[in-house]
C-alpha positions in Angstrom: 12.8 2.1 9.4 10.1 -0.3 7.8 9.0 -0.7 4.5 5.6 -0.7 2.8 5.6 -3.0 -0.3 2.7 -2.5 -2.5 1.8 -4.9 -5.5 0.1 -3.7 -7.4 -0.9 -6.4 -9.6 -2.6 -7.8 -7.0 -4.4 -4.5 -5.9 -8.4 -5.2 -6.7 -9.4 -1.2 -5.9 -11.5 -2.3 -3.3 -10.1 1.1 -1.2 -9.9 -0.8 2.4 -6.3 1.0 2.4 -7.0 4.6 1.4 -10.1 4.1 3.5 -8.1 2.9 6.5 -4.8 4.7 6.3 -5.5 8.1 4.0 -2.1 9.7 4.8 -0.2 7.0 2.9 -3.0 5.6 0.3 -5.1 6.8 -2.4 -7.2 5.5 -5.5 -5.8 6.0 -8.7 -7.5 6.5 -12.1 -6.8 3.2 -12.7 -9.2 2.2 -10.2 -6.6 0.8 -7.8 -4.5 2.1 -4.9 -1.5 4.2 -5.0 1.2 4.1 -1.5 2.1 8.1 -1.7 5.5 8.8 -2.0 6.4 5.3 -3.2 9.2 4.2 -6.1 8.9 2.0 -8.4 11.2 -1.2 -7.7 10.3 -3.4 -10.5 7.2 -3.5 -12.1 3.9 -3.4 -10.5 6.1 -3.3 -7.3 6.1 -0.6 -5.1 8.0 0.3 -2.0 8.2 3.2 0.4 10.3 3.5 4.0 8.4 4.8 6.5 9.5 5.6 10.4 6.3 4.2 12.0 3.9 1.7 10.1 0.7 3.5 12.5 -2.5 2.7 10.4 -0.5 0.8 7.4 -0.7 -2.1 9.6 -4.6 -2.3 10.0 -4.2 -2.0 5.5 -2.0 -4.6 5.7 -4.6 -7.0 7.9 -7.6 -6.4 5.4 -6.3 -6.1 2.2 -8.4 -9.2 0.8 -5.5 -10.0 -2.3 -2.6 -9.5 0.2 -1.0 -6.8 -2.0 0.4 -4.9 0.8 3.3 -6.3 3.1 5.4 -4.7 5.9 8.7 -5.6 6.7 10.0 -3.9 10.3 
């Protein structure tokens, strides 16, 4: 399994991710994006495991504030 960590903190809304890779991303009413089906691990700090990274990879390589890592 690999993990999708989201910070949030450093999320700028630009959308690259829910534009890229709309089965795991969306934009929130706060303006930034949201990893679907994520938990909260500490704050701003989300994480979700996932069985195949697919297009969360390509949101990984443009997300201009780094705010989303994958660990495999």
């Amino acid at each position: 399994m690999a993990k999708i960590i989201h910070d949030k903190e450093k999320c700028i809304g630009c959308g690259y991710c829910a534009s890229l890779c709309p089965k795991h991303w969306e934009m929130g009413n706060d303006g930034k994006s949201h990893l679907k089906g994520s938990k909260e691990i500490s704050k701003n700090l989300f994480e979700k495991e996932v069985s195949d990274v697919d297009c969360n990879k390509q949101a990984e390589e443009q997300c201009p504030t780094h705010a989303i890592k994958i660990e495999e």
